[in-house]
Steps between C-alpha positions, in 0.01 A plus 500: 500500500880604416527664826381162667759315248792735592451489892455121479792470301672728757380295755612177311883649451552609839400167658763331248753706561458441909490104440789590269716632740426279807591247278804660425562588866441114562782393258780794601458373883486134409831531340658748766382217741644252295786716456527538921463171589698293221812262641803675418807357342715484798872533364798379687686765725158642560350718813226443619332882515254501773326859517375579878301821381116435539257338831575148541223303551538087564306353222351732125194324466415750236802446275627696223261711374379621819847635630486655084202673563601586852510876555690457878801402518659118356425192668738279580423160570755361796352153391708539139763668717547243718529213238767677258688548800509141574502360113766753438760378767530156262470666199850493374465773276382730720818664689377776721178741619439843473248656710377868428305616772306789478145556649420199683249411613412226739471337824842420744413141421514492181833697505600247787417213209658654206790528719554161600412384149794741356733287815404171351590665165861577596578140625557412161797753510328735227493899574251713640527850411245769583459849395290826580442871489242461844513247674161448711598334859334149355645525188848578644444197811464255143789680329778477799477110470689599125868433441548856397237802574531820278310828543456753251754804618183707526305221683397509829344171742270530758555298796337608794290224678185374496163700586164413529266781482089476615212718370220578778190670425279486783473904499428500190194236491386700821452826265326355236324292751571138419638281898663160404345235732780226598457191576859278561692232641874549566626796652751535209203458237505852455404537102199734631723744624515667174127560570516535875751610632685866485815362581705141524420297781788371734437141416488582127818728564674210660427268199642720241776606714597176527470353155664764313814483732472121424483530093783776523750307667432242215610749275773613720664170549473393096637860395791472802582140390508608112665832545753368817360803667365494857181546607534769758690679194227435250211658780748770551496540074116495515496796752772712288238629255654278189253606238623849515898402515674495170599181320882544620413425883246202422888356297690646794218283775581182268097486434616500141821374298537777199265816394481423079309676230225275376707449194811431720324236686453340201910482457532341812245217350740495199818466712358252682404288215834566316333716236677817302351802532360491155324162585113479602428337804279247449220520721170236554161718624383290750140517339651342206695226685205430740288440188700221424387316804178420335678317259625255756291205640688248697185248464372265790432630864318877541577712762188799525619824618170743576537828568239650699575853534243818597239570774285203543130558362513900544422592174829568320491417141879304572441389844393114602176412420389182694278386230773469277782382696274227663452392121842520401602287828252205396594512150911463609358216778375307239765530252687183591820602313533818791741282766479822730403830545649849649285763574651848422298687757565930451206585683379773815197324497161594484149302555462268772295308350667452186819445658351186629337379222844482305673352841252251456588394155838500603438287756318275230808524268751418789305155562586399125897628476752710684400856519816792549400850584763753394488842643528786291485917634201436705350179680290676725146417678292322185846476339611293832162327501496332160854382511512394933388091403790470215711194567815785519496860487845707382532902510722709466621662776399868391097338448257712693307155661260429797229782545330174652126716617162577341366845517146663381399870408140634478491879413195659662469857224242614784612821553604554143161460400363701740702802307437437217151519560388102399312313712464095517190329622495109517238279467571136638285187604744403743761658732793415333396501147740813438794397686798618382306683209400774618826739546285796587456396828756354786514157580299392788673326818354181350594551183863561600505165662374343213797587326733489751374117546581475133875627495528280837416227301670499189831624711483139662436361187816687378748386795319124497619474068837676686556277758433177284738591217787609669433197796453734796252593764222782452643687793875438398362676132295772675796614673687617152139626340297686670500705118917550525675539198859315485809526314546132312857505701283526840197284347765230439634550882094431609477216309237706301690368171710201486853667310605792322565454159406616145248336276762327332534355828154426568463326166794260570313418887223405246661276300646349753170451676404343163809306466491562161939575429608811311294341151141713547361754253346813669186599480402889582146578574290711460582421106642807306254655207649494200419855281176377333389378877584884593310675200230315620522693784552846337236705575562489841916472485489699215351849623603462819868427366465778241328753699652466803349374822260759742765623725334497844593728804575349805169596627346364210681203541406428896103544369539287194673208739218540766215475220679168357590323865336196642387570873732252623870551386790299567726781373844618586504891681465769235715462166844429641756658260843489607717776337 
C-alpha cells in the first residue's frame, strides 16, 4: 500500500511540476512578447534602426511569438516596414535611417518596394545611411538608394546577376520506375518539366531568358541612377568577380562611400546628428515604432488590405486555402465600414479549381466596392487568376506575373511496381470507375483525352476571366499566355497589369476608387493572433518551432509535392528562385 502511495505521489509531483513549468514558460514568453512588441518612446533626434537580417515575407500572420519560437532565421514583416517608412518621414522627431543588412532574404520585389519606400523617405530631406559586412546583391540593390553606403573593411558584396537554376529528374523516376504523364496547355506551361523532362525546353529557355534580363535591368537602372554609375559599367562590375575583391576596390568602383568598423559606422550616425562621441545615438527598433501603429485609429471609412500569399489549395500549412479566404472575402463584403479593398496577391499558384472559386468571390466582392490587386514576388498562373477581374491591378516591376495555362500530371508507378515485386488488380463495375486512380497502370488513349478535354477547358475558362478583366479579346490574351511567365515591367507593357507601383500605391488607386480622401483607417486581414490565440496553437507551432522542422531532400521534396497536388494545376514552372 506505501509503494502504491509513493508512486502515486510520484506520479502526482511530476505532473505538477510539468503544469508548473508550462505555466511558467507561458508567463516568461508573454512578457518577452510584450516586451517585443511594446510602442517605444520615440525621442527627438532619433533613427529609425531598421535591421535587414532575416527572410522578408509581406504580411506575419503568426505574430510575435511565432517568430520567438522560430528556430530559422527572423521574420521580417515588409508590411510594418513599409508603414514606419512612411509614418517616419512626418515624424519630426525622427531625423534619419539606418539600415544593417546582413543575410537577406527575399524576393527582387520586395527589395524593389523597400527601395522606393526608403525614396519617398528621403523627400522629406532626412538621411539614409546604410551599413554592412556582406552585402547580398538584393540587399545591396535596397542599400545603394542610401545617402551614404559603408562596408565593413573586411566586407565583401556580391553582385553578379541574376540566375535561375531548374532541377530535372526524369532519369531518376525512370530508375526507380515512376513516368510522369503530362497533360498541358501553353507551350510555356512547362511546371512538369521538373518531372519530365531531362533538360529545359527552348520555349521554357526563352521565358526565363527573357524575364531575368528584364528584372536585372530593373536593378541595373535603380542602382545606376542611385550610384551615378552606368549601366554598361555596373554589368561590367557584375562580371569582375566582386565577392572575392577586397573592400578597397568596391570604395575605389564608387559602389560604396566609406569602409567603417561597425562601431565607426555608428560615429558617422553621431556626426550626422551633431552628437559627441561620448553621446548614445538614439535609435527607434522599428518593431517598437511599428507597434505604435495599433495605437492609432483615424475613425470613419475602412480600407481592407488582404494578403493572400502561398500555393493555392496544395497543402501547405501557410499557403491559401480557398475555404478560408472565400470566408474572409464575404465577411469584409459585408462589413459596410470597408470603402475598398486591395488584394495583396504573393502567390505561384496552385489548384485550378480553387483558384476559381476565390476569383469568384472576388468577383462577388468587386460588385459591392472597388477591388485593387497589388502584386507582390509572384503573381503567377492561380496567383494571376484570382486577381485578373480587380477593378486595377499594380506590380512591381521585378513581380514574376502571367504563367496564364493549366497543366495536369498522373504518375503511372507501373514499372516500379513491377520491381518491387507488388502487383495491383482492380475490380470495377464500370470502365472508368478507376480513372485517374489507378497509377499502376498508363493512361489509356481515352483516358488521356479525358483530361486533356479538362485542361482545354478550364484554360478557356482562364483566358475568358483574363480577357474580361483586363477588357481584351481571348485571342489578344492567348497570345501573352500560353503558360509564359513575365517580368511586372513587361506584364505592364502587355497590358497584363494596369501600372507599376508599390502597395502603397495600390492602396491610394483604392481609395481613390472609393473616393474616400486621405481620412480611412486600415484594416489588414487575415487578422493577427495575439499570444494566447498562438498557445492555442502550440502543440503544433510549438514542436515543430522547438524541434525543428523535417528537413526534406530535394527528392523528398518532388514526391511529397506530387502526393499533395490536385490533377489539374494552374502553377507557375518549377520553384522559380532568382539568386
Amino acid at each position: 500500500m506505501n509503494f502504491v502511495k509513493s508512486v502515486f505521489s510520484s506520479c502526482l509531483g511530476v505532473l505538477l511540476a510539468f503544469f508548473a513549468i508550462f505555466f511558467l514558460f507561458v508567463i516568461v514568453v508573454s512578457i518577452s512578447v510584450a516586451a517585443l512588441s511594446s510602442p517605444a518612446e520615440t525621442k527627438n533626434n532619433s533613427v529609425l534602426s531598421i535591421p535587414m537580417s532575416g527572410v522578408v515575407v509581406d504580411y506575419n500572420e503568426g505574430g510575435s511569438l511565432e517568430s520567438l519560437l522560430s528556430s530559422e532565421q527572423k521574420i521580417i514583416d515588409l508590411s510594418d516596414v513599409l508603414w514606419a517608412l512612411k509614418e517616419a518621414k512626418g515624424d519630426d522627431r525622427i531625423k534619419g535611417v539606418s539600415l544593417k543588412m546582413n543575410s537577406l532574404s527575399c524576393s527582387y520585389a520586395a527589395s524593389e518596394e523597400i527601395r522606393k519606400a526608403l525614396q519617398d523617405f528621403k523627400e522629406s530631406g532626412k538621411f539614409v545611411y546604410a551599413y554592412s559586412g556582406l552585402y547580398t546583391q538584393k540587399a545591396y540593390f535596397i542599400a545603394s538608394v542610401a545617402d551614404s553606403v559603408f562596408i565593413n573593411p573586411e566586407g565583401s558584396l556580391d553582385f553578379s546577376g541574376i540566375s535561375s537554376s531548374s532541377l530535372f529528374c526524369k532519369a531518376f523516376l525512370e530508375k526507380v520506375g515512376v513516368e510522369m504523364q503530362v497533360v498541358r496547355c501553353g507551350a510555356y506551361k512547362s511546371y512538369a518539366e521538373t518531372f519530365s523532362n531531362d533538360t529545359m525546353s527552348a520555349e521554357n529557355r526563352e521565358q526565363m531568358e527573357d524575364m531575368i534580363s528584364s528584372i536585372w535591368d530593373v536593378i541595373l537602372e535603380g542602382i545606376s541612377e542611385s550610384r551615378s554609375i552606368s549601366k554598361e559599367k555596373l554589368s561590367q562590375l557584375a562580371d569582375d568577380y566582386l565577392a572575392v575583391r577586397p573592400a578597397q576596390y568596391l570604395l575605389s568602383s564608387n559602389l560604396v562611400d566609406g569602409l567603417a568598423y561597425g562601431d565607426e559606422y555608428e560615429n558617422y550616425l553621431r556626426s550626422r546628428l551633431s552628437l559627441s562621441a561620448s553621446d548614445e545615438v538614439p535609435m527607434v527598433d522599428v518593431s517598437q515604432y511599428v507597434a505604435a501603429k495599433e495605437l492609432l485609429d483615424l475613425g470613419g471609412d475602412k480600407l481592407a488590405v488582404v494578403y493572400l500569399d502561398g500555393e493555392i489549395d496544395n497543402g501547405n500549412r501557410d499557403g491559401i486555402s480557398s475555404v478560408k479566404t472565400i470566408k474572409l472575402l464575404s465577411e469584409v463584403e459585408k462589413d459596410s465600414a470597408v470603402k475598398a479593398v486591395v488584394l495583396r496577391v504573393n502567390s505561384p499558384g496552385g489548384s485550378a479549381y480553387g483558384s476559381e472559386q476565390i476569383c469568384h468571390a472576388v468577383e462577388k466582392l468587386k460588385a459591392r466596392k472597388p477591388v485593387v490587386a497589388s502584386f507582390g514576388g509572384y503573381a503567377a498562373s492561380g496567383g494571376y487568376y484570382i486577381s485578373s477581374n480587380a477593378d486595377k491591378i499594380v506590380s512591381n516591376a521585378s513581380t514574376i506575373t502571367g504563367s496564364i495555362g493549366v497543366i495536369a500530371m498522373v504518375p503511372n508507378a507501373k514499372d516500379l511496381a513491377e520491381k518491387l515485386g507488388v502487383h495491383y488488380e482492380t475490380v470495377k463495375t464500370n470502365a472508368n470507375a478507376d480513372l485517374l486512380e489507378n497509377v499502376f497502370r498508363p493512361m489509356t488513349e481515352s483516358e488521356r483525352a479525358v483530361v486533356q478535354a479538362s485542361v482545354d477547358n478550364f484554360y478557356s475558362t482562364f483566358l475568358k476571366r483574363c480577357a474580361t478583366g483586363r477588357g481584351m479579346s481571348v485571342d489578344q490574351v492567348h497570345v501573352y499566355a500560353q503558360g509564359r511567365v513575365w517580368s511586372g515591367d513587361d506584364a505592364a507593357k502587355l497590358n497584363l497589369v494596369d501600372s507599376l507601383g508599390t502597395l502603397n500605391d495600390a492602396i491610394g488607386w483604392a481609395a481613390s476608387l472609393a473616393h474616400i480622401g486621405e481620412s480611412y483607417t486600415i484594416e489588414t486581414y487575415p487578422k493577427k493572433r495575439n499570444v494566447w490565440e498562438e498557445l492555442e496553437e502550440f502543440p503544433a507551432l510549438g514542436y515543430e518551432k522547438l524541434f525543428g522542422n523535417d528537413v526534406f531532400s530535394k527528392e523528398k521534396y518532388i514526391f511529397e509535392k506530387i502526393r499533395g497536388l490536385e490533377r489539374v494545376q494552374a502553377i507557375i514552372p518549377y520553384t522559380i528562385e532568382l539568386r
